[in-house]
SELOPA-743269 format. One line per 10 residues: number of its first residue (from 0); their letters; for each residue x, y, z of N, C-alpha, C. Coordinates in steps of 0.2 Angstrom, whole numbers, always signed. Example, Ala and Ser with C-alpha at 12.3 -4.5 7.8 and 13.67 -1.06 7.14 Angstrom:
// SELOPA-743269
0 = AS = +66/-28/+39/+62/-22/+39/+66/-16/+39; +64/-11/+35/+68/-5/+36/+64/+0/+39
This chain:
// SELOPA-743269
0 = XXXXXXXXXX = -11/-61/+77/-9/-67/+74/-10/-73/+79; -10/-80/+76/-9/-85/+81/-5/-86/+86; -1/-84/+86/+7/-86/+90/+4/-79/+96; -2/-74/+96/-5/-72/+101/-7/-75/+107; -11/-82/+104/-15/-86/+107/-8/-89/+110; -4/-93/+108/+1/-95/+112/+2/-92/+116; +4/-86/+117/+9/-82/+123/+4/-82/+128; -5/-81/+125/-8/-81/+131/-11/-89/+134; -7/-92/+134/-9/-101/+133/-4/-102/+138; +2/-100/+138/+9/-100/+141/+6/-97/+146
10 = XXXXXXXXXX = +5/-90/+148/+3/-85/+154/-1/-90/+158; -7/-94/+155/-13/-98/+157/-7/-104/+162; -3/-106/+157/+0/-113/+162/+2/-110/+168; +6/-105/+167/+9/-102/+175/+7/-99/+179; +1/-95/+177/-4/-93/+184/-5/-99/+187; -8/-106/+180/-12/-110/+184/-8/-115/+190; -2/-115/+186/+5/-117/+191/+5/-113/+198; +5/-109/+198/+6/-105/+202/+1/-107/+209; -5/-106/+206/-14/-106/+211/-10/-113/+215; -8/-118/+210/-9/-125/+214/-5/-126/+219
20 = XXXXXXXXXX = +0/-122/+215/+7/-123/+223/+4/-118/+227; +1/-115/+229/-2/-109/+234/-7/-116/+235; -11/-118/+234/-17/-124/+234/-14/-131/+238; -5/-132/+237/-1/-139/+239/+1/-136/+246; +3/-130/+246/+7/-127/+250/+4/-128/+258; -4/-124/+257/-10/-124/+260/-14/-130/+265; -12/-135/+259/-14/-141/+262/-11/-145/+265; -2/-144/+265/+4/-147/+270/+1/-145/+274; +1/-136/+275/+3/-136/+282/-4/-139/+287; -9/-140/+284/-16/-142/+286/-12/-149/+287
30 = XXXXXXXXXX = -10/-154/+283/-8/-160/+284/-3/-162/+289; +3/-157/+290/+7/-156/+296/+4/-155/+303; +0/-150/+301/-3/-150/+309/-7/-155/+309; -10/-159/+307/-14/-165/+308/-10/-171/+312; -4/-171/+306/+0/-176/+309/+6/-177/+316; +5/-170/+318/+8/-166/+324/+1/-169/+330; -3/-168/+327/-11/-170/+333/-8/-178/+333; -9/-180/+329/-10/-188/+330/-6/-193/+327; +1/-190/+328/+8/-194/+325/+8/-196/+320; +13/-203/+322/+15/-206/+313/+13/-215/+314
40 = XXXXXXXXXX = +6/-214/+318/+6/-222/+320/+2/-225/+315; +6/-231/+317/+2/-235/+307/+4/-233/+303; -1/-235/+299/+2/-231/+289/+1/-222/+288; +1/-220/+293/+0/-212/+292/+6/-210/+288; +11/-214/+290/+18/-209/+286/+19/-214/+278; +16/-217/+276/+15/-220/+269/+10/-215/+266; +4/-215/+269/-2/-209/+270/+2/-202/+267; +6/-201/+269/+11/-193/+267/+14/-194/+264; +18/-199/+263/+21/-199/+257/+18/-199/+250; +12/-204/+249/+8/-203/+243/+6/-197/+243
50 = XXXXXXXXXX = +4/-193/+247/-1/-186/+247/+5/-180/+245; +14/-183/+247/+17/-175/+245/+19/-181/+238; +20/-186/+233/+19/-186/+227/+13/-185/+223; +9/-184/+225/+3/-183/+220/+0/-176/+221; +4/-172/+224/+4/-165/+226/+12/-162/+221; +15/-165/+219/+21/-162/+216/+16/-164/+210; +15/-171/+208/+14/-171/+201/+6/-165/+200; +4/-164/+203/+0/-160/+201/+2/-154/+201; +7/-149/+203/+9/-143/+202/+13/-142/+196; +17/-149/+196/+21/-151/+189/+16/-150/+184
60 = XXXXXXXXXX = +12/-155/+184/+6/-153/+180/+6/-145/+176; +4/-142/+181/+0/-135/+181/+4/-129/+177; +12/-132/+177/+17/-126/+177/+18/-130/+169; +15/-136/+166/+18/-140/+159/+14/-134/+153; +20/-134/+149/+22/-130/+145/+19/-134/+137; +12/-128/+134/+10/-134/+127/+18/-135/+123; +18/-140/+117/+22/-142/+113/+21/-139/+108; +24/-141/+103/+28/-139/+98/+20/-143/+94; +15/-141/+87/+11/-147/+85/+14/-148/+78; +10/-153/+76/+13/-157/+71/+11/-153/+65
70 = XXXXXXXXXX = +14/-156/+59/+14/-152/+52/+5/-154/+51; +3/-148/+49/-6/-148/+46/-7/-149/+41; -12/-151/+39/-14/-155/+32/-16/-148/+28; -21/-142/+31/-21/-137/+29/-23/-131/+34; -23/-124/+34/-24/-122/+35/-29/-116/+33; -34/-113/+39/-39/-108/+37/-40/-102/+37; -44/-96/+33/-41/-91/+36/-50/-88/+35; -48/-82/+34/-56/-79/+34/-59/-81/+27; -53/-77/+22/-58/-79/+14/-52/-84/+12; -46/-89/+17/-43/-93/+12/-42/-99/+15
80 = XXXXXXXXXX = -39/-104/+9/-36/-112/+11/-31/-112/+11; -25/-114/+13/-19/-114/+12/-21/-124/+13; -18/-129/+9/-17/-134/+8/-10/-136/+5; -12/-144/+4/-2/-145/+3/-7/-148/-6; -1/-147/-10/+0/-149/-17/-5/-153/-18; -8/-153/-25/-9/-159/-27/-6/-161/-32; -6/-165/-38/-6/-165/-44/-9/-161/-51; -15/-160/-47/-22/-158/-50/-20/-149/-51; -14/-147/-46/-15/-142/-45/-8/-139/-52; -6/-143/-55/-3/-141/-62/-6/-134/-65
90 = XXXXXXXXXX = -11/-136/-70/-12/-131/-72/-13/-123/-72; -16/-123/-66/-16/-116/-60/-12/-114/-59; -5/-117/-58/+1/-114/-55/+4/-112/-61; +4/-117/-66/+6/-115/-71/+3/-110/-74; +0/-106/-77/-3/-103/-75/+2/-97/-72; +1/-95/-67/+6/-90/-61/+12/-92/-63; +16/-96/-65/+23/-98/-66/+25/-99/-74; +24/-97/-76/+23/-93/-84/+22/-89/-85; +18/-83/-80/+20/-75/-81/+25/-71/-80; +27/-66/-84/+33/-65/-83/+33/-58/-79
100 = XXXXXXXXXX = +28/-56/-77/+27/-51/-73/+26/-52/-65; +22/-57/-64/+22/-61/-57/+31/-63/-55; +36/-67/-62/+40/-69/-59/+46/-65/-58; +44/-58/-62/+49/-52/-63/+55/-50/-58; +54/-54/-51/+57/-54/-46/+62/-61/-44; +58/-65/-48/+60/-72/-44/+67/-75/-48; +71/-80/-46/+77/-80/-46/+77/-87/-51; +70/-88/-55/+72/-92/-60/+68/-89/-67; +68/-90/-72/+63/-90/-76/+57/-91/-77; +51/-89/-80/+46/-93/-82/+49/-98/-86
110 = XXXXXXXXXX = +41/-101/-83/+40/-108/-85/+37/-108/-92; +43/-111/-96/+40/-112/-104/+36/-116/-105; +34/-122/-101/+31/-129/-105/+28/-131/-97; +23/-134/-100/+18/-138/-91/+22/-143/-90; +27/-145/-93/+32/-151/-91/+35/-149/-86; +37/-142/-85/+40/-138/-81/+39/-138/-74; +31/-136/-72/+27/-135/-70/+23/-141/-67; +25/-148/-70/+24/-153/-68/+28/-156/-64; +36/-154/-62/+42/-156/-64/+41/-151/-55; +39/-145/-54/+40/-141/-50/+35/-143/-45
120 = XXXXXXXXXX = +27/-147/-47/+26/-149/-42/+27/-155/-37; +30/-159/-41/+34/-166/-40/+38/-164/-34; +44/-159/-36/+44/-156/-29/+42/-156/-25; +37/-152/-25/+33/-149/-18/+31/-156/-15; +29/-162/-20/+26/-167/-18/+32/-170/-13; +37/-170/-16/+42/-178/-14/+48/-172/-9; +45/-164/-3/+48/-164/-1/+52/-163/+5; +58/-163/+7/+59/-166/+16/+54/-163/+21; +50/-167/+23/+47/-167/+28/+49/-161/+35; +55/-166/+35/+61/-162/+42/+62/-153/+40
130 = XXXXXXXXXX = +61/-153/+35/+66/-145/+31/+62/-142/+29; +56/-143/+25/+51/-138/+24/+45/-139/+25; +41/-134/+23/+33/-133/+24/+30/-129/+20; +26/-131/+15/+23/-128/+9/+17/-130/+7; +12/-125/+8/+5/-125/+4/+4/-123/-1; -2/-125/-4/-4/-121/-11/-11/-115/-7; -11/-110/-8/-16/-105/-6/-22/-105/-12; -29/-106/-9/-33/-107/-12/-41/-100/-9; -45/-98/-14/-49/-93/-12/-55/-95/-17; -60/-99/-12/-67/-103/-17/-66/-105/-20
140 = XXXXXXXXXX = -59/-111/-18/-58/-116/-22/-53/-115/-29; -51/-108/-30/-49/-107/-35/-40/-105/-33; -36/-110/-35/-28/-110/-35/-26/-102/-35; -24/-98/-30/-20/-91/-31/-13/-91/-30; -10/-93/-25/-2/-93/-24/+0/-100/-20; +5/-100/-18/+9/-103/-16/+15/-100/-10; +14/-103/-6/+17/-101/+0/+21/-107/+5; +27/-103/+9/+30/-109/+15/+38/-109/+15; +39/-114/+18/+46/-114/+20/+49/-119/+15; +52/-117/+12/+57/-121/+7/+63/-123/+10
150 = XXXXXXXXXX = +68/-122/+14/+71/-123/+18/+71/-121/+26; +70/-123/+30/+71/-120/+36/+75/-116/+38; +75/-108/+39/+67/-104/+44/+66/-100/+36; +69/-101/+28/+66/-97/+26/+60/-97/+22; +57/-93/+22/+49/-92/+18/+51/-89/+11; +45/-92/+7/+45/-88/+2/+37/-89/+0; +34/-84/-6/+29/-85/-9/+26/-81/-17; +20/-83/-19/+21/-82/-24/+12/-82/-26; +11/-74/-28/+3/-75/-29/+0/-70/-37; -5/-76/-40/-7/-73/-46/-5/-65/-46
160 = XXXXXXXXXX = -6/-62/-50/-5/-56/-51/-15/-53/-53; -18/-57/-55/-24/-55/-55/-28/-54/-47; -25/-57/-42/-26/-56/-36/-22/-52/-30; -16/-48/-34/-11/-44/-31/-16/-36/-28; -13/-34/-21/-18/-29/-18/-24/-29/-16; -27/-36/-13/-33/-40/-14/-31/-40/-4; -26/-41/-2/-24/-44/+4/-22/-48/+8; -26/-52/+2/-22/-61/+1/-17/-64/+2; -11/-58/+1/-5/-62/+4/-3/-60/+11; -7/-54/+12/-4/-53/+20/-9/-58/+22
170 = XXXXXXXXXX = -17/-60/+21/-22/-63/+26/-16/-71/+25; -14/-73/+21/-10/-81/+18/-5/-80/+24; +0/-76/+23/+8/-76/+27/+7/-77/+34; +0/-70/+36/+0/-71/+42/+0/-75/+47; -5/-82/+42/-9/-87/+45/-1/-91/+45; +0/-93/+40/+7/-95/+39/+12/-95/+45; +15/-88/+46/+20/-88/+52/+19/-89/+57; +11/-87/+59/+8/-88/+66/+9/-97/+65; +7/-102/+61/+8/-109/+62/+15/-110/+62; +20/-107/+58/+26/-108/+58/+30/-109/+67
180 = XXXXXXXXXX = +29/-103/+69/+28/-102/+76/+26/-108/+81; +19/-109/+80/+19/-112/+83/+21/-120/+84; +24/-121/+76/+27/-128/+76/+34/-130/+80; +36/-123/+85/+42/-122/+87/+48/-119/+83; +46/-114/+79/+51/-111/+73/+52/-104/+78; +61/-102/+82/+61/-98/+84/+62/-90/+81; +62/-92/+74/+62/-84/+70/+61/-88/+63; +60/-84/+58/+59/-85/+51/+61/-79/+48; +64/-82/+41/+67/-76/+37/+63/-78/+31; +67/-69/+27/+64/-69/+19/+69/-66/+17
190 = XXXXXXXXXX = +69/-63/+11/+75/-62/+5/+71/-58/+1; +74/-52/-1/+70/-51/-9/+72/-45/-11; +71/-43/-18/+75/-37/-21/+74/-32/-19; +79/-27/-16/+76/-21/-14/+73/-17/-20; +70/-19/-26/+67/-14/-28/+60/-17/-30; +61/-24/-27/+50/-27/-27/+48/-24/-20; +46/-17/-21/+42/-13/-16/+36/-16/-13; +32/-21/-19/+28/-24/-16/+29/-30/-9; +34/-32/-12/+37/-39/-6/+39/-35/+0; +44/-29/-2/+44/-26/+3/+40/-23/+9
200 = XXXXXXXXXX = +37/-21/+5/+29/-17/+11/+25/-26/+15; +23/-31/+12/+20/-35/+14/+25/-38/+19; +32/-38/+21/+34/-42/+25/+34/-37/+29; +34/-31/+31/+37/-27/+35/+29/-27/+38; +23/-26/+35/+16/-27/+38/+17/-32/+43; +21/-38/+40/+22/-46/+43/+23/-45/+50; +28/-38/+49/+32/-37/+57/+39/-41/+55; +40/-42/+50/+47/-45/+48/+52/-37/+47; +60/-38/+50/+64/-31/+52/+69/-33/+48; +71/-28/+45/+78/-29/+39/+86/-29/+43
210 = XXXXXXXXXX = +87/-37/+40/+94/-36/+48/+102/-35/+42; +98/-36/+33/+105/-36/+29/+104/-33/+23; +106/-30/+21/+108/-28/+13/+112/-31/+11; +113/-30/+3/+120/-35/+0/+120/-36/-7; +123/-37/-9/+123/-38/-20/+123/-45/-19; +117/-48/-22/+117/-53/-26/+116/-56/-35; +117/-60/-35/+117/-60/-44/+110/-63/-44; +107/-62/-50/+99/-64/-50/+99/-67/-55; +99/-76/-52/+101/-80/-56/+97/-82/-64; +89/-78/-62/+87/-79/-71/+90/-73/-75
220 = XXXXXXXXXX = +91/-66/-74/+93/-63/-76/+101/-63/-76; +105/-64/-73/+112/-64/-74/+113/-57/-71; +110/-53/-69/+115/-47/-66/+113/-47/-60; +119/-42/-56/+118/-40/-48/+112/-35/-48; +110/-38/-41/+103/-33/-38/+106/-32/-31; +100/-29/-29/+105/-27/-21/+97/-32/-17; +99/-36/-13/+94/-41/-11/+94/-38/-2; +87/-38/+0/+86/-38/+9/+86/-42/+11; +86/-43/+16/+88/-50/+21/+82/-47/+28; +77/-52/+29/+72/-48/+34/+71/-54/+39
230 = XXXXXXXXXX = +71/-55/+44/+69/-60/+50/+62/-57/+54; +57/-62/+56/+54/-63/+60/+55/-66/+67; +53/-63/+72/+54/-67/+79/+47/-66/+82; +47/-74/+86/+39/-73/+88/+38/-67/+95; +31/-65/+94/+29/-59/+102/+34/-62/+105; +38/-54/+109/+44/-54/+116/+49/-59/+114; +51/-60/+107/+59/-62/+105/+63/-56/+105; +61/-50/+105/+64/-43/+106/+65/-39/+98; +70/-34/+98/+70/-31/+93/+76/-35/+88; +78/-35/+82/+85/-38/+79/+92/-37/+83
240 = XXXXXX = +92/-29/+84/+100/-28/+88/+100/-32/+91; +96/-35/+97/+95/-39/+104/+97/-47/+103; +97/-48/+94/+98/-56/+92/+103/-57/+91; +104/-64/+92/+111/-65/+89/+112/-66/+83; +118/-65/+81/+117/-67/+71/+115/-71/+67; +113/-71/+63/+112/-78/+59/+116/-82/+55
């Protein structure tokens, strides 16, 4: 995953940190004893002063930690695009959001009318910035799912049924939480009926661990399902027991 690259980006700042204070340390004491030889006469002690500031900023340097980046316009994978909304992308969606078998888990109804559907991507369009992150998943151009954070840390997604067992959604998600991560997200969750086996086996592939069970009412059908509760934590956040609650 991405968030692999990070850990070893991190390891990179602190060795290099390290070398240079071994590199600062080395050259005091070469500059100590210079200054032992041939005092502090004149500007030699202005001389040291600038030489131990510009010797800390550079260790500081060394030891600086990459940031958090900014929200992507899309993202790429082997065979996909992950992009943000358009308009254009109604139809397609619609499409996937009218089947009742793609939506047989999901916690609204199909969508009867492309007003609906119009109405749904307006949404994604006009949505907080601060609280979520949501692409459309594209494969040669051709609209398949829809994935991302709806609200902050939880993920949801959503892919054609003609491209289901294809890989697609692990290749999509992966890409997904690896940039989640790196946007500074210290764990991300997901939700889903304990009896969509298939959602189930894909997060668990994710590396996402079941930290709840529980009865929820399934707001397009009206009855209680038993729902999971799964969390992701990025490399070396530890196991679930080890976290605090959510």
């Amino acid at each position: 995953m991405e968030t692999q690259k990070i850990a070893s980006t991190n390891m990179g700042h602190r060795q290099r940190g390290t070398l240079r204070l071994a590199i600062v340390l080395f050259s005091l004491l070469i500059l100590a004893y210079a200054i032992a030889l041939i005092g502090w006469r004149g500007g030699y002690g202005l001389v040291v002063a600038v030489c131990l500031i510009a010797a800390v900023s550079w260790v500081a340097d060394g030891y600086k930690q990459p940031g958090p980046i900014g929200r992507a316009r899309q993202i790429r994978t082997k065979r996909l695009t992950l992009r943000r909304a358009v308009l254009g992308d109604v139809p397609a969606m619609h499409a996937i959001l009218s089947d009742a078998e793609t939506l047989r888990y999901w916690d609204s109804p199909p969508h009867q009318s492309i007003e609906q559907t119009e109405t749904w991507i307006a949404h994604l369009l006009d949505a907080d910035d601060d609280n979520s992150d949501e692409f459309i998943v594209l494969r040669d151009g051709e609209v398949i799912g829809w994935l991302g954070a709806k609200h902050y840390p939880w993920i949801t997604y959503m892919f054609a049924r003609h491209v289901w067992d294809q890989g697609y959604a692990t290749e999509a998600l992966s890409a997904f939480t690896g940039y989640m991560f790196e946007r500074g997200l210290n764990l991300q969750c997901a939700v889903t009926d304990a009896a969509n086996a298939r959602s189930l086996a894909l997060l668990h592939r994710l590396g996402f661990e079941e930290y709840q069970r529980g009865p929820l009412t399934h707001e397009a059908l009206g009855v209680e399902i038993e729902s999971v509760s799964l969390v992701l934590y990025p490399p070396g956040g530890g196991p679930v027991a080890n976290q605090p609650a959510l």
